[in-house]
C-alpha positions in Angstrom: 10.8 33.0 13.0 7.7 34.2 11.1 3.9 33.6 12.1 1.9 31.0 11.7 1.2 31.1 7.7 -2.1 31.2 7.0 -3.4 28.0 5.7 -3.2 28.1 1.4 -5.5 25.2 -0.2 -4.4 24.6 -3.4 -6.8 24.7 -5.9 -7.9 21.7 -7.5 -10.9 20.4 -10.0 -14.0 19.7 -8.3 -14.4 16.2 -9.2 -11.5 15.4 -7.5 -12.4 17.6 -4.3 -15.6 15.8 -4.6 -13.9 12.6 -4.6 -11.3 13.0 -1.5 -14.0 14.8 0.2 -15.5 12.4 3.1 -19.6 12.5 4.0 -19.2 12.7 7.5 -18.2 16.4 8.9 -17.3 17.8 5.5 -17.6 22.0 6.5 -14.9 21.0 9.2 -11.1 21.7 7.2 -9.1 20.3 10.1 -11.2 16.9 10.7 -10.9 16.6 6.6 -7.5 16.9 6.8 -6.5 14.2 9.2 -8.7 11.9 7.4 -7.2 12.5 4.3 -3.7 12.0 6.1 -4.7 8.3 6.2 -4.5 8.2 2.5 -1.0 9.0 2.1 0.9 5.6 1.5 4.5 4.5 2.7 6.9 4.1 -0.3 6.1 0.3 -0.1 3.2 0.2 -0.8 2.9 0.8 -4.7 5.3 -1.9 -5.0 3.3 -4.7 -2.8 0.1 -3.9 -4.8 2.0 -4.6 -7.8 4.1 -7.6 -7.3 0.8 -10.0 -7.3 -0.2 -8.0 -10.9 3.3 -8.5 -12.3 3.3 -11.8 -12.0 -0.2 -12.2 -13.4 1.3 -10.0 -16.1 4.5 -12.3 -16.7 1.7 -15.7 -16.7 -0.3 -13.7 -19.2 2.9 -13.1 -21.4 3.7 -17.1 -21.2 0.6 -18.6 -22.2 -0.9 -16.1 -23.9 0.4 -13.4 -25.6 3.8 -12.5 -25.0 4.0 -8.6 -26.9 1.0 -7.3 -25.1 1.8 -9.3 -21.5 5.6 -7.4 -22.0 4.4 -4.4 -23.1 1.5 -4.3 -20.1 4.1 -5.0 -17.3 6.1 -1.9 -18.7 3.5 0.4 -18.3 2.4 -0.9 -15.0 5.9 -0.8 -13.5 6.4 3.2 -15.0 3.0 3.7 -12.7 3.9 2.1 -10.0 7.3 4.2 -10.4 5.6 7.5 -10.8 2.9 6.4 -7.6 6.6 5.5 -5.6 8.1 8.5 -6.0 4.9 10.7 -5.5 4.5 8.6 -2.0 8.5 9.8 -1.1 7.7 13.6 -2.0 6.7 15.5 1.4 4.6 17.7 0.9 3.4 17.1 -2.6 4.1 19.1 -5.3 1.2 18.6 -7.3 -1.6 17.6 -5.0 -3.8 15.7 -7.7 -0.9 13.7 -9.2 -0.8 10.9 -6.5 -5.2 10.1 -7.0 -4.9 10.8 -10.8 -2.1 7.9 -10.6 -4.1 6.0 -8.3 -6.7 5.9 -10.6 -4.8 4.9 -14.0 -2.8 2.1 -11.9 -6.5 0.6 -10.9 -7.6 1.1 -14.8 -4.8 -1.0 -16.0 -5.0 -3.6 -13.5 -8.8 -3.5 -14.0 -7.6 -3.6 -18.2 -5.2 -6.5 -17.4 -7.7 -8.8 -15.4 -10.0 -8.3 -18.1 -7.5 -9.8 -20.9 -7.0 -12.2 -17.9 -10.9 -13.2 -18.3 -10.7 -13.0 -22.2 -7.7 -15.3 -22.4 -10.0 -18.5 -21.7 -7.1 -20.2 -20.0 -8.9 -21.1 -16.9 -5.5 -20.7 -14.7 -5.2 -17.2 -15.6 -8.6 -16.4 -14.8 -8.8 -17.9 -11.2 -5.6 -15.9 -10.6 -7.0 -12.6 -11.3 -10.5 -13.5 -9.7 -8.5 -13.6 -6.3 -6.0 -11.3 -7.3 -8.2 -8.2 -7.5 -10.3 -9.5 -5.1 -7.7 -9.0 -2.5 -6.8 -5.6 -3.9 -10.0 -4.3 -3.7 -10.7 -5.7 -0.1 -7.4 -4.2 0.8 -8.5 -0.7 -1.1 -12.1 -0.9 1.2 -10.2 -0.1 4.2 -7.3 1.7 3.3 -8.9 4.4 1.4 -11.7 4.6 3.6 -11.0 8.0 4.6 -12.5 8.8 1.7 -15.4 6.5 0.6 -16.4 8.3 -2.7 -12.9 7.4 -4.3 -12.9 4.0 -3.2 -15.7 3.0 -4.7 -14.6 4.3 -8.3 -11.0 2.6 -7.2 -13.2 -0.8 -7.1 -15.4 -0.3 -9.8 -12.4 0.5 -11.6 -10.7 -2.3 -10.8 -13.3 -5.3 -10.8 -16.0 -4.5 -13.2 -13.8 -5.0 -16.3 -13.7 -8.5 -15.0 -16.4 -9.3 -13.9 -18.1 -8.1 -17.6 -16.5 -9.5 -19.4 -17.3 -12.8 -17.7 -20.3 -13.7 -20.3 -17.4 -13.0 -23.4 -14.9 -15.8 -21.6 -14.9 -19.2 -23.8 -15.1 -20.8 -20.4 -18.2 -22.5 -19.7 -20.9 -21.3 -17.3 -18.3 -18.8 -16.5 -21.2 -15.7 -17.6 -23.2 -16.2 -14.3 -20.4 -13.9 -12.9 -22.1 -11.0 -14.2 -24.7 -11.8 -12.9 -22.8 -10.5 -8.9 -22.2 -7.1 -10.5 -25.1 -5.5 -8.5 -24.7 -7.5 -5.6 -20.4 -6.6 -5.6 -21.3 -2.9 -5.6 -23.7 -3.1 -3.0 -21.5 -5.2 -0.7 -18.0 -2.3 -1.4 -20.2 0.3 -0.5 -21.8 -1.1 2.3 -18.1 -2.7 3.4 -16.7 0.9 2.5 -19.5 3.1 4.6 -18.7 1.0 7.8 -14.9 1.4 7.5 -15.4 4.9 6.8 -17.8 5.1 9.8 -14.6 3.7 12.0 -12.0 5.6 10.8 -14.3 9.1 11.6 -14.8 7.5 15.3 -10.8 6.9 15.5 -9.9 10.2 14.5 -12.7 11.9 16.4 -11.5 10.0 19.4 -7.7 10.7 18.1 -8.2 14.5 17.8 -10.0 14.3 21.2 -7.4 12.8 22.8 -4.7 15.4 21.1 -6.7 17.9 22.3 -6.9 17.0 25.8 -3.3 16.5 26.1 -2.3 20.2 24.6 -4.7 22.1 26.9 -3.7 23.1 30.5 -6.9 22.4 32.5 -7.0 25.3 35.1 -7.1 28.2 32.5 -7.8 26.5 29.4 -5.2 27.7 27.3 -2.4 25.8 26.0 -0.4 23.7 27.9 3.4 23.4 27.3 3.2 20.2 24.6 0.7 22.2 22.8 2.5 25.7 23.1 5.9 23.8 21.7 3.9 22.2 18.7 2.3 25.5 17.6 6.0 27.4 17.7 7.4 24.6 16.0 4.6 24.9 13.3 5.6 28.8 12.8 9.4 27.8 13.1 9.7 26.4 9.6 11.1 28.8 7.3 8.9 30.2 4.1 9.0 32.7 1.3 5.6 33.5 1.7 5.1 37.0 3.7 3.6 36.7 6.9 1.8 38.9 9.3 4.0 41.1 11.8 4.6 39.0 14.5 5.6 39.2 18.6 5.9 36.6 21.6 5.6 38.0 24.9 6.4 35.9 27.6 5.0 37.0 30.7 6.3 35.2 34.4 3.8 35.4 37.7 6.4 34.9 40.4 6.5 34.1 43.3 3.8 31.1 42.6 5.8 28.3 43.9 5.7 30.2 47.4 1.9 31.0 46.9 1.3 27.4 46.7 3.9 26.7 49.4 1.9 29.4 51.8 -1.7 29.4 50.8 -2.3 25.7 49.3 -3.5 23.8 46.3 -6.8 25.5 45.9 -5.8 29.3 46.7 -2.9 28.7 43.7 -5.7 26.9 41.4 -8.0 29.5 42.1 -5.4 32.2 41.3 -4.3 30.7 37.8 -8.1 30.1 37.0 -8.5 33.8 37.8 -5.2 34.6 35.5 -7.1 32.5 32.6 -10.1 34.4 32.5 -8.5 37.6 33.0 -6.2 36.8 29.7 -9.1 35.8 27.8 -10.8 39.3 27.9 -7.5 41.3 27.4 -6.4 39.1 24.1 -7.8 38.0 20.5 -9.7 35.0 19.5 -6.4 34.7 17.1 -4.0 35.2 19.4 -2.2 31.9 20.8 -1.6 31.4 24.9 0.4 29.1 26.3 1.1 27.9 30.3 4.4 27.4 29.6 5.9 26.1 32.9 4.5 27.0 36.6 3.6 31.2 36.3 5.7 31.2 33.1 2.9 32.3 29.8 3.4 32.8 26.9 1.1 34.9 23.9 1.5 34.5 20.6 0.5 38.0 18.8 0.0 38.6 14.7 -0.5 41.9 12.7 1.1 43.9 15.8 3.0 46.6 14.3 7.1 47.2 15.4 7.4 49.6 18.2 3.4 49.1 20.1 4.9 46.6 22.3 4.7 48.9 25.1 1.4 49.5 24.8 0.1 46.1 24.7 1.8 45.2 28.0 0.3 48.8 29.1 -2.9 47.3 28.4 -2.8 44.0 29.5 -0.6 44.3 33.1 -2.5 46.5 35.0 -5.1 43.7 35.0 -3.1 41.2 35.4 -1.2 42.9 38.6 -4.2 43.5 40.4 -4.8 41.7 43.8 -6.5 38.6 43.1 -9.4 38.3 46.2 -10.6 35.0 48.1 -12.9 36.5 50.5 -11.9 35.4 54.2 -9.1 34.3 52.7 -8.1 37.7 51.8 -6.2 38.6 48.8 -3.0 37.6 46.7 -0.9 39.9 44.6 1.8 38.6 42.8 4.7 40.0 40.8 4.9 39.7 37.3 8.0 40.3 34.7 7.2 40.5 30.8 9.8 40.4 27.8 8.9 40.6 23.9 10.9 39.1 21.3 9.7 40.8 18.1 9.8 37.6 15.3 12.2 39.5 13.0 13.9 36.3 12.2 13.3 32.5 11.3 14.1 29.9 14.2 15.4 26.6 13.4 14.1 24.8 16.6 11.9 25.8 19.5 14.7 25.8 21.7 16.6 28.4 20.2 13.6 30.6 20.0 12.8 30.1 24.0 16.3 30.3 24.7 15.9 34.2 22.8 12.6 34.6 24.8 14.5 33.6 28.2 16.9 35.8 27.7 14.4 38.9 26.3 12.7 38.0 29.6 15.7 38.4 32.2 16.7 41.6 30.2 13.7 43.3 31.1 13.8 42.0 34.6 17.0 43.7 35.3 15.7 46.8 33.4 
């Protein structure tokens, strides 16, 4: 197992950062990332935003112009391939392919409902009317995570339509242009208040999360939230990490503390062991209530063979007697083990199993 790796942002051009980038708490990394998360598609749904195309596509190559309608449908199915297989690919290898593709597929179906328009077949040009209406009603709310790109998505995909409206030998058909300033002002306004609802779900989402990782007597983690963090640094990688140790430390006997003294005495004690850790540790270091008196810390850049003197530094406080006023004072017991992350851990079991038994080694010791 190897620390946590620090967080690498690929780089990428800065219209497209600009793009993905949403309004609404943009210095905040973490609250941009689980917005963007809602951009990620399944691998269904390139093909359901296509089928509605293909067959305007395969219409268009019947009563209009069959090279072009084939030769169109092609290009759109080698997209919607390429946006597929992007979709399946965990984490992406090229972060900019998937909006780069997103962008072409809504130019060509933009493209296509345009020869739609200039077909003058009046069949052809109701279908695509509703056609990328849908698509960009659908596109208002799913990429509203990111408001900037949807509204180039549907100006993308509707203005080549609605344009060339006054060009259509249909008649009366021209006063469609005439919406063009209306449309954009509707998707934006339609966009912002998605957007607005999405930031309030995954305010309230990250909130929630929050809430249930963190152990409410001494504010650290709780065990849900010590167990996600190990299994974050339990994935293998190439990349070089930081020197790293887990100390588990167990405050025993607590179960007879509460059994002798009460709920409050054994609140008050692990309050009292929260604020005491929080002096003796980093701001980077992680801290976990693991189960009961059972903690455990987390510590980067500690170099191979100072183990001893971080627990020489952090026991003695942590020993001493922990005083209630007339209700006298507690001491407890406590046994420490380190497990120096030399190695990469498939699981979080197998790496608390290793921290159990670093733990009852010492304890015998």
């Amino acid at each position: 197992m190897r620390s946590r790796p620090s967080t690498l942002t690929p780089k990428r051009p800065a219209l497209l950062h600009w793009l993905v980038q949403g309004p609404q708490q943009a210095d905040d990394a973490q609250f941009q990332r689980q917005l963007r998360l809602t951009l990620v598609p399944s691998s269904r749904t390139p093909w359901l935003n296509t089928a509605g195309v293909a067959v305007l596509l395969l219409a268009y190559a019947w009563l209009s112009n069959m090279a072009v309608g084939i030769a169109l449908l092609g290009v759109l199915l080698a997209l919607t391939g390429m946006r597929w297989r992007l979709a399946r690919v965990t984490p992406p290898v090229w972060p900019n392919a998937m909006l780069v593709t997103v962008l072409l597929w809504s130019g060509l179906v933009g493209a296509i409902a345009l020869l739609a328009m200039l077909s003058g077949r009046m069949v052809l040009i109701l279908f695509a009317g509703l056609l990328i209406t849908a698509l960009a009603f659908w596109l208002m709310q799913r990429h509203a995570a990111a408001p900037r790109f949807a509204l180039l998505e549907i100006m993308l995909l509707t203005l080549p339509f609605l344009l060339a409206a006054p060009l259509s030998r249909v008649q009366n058909l021209f006063l469609l242009a005439n919406i063009i300033p209306l449309w954009l002002l509707l998707a934006h306004g339609l966009i912002a208040l998605y957007h607005r609802q999405l930031v309030q779900y995954v305010t309230l989402a990250g909130e929630k999360q929050k809430v249930a990782h963190r152990d409410h007597l001494t504010g650290f983690l709780n065990r849900a939230g010590g167990e996600a963090v190990m299994q974050d640094i339990c994935r293998p990688s190439a990349t070089v990490h930081p020197l790293s140790h887990l100390f588990i430390i167990e405050f025993t006997p607590l179960a007879a503390l509460y059994q002798s003294h009460g709920v409050l005495i054994g609140d008050d004690v692990l309050r009292t062991i929260g604020e005491r850790l929080k002096m003796l540790i980093r701001p980077s270091d992680f801290v976990c209530r693991y189960t009961g008196g059972q903690f455990l810390i987390l510590v980067h850049d500690l170099p191979y063979g100072s183990e001893g003197e971080f627990l020489a530094r952090i026991m003695p406080p942590l020993e001493a007697p922990y005083v209630f006023g007339v209700f006298g004072e507690v001491t407890l017991q406590l046994n420490a083990g380190v497990l120096a992350l030399t190695q990469d851990f498939q699981t979080v079991d197998s790496l608390m199993a290793a921290a159990q038994q670093a733990l009852a080694i010492n304890t015998k010791e």
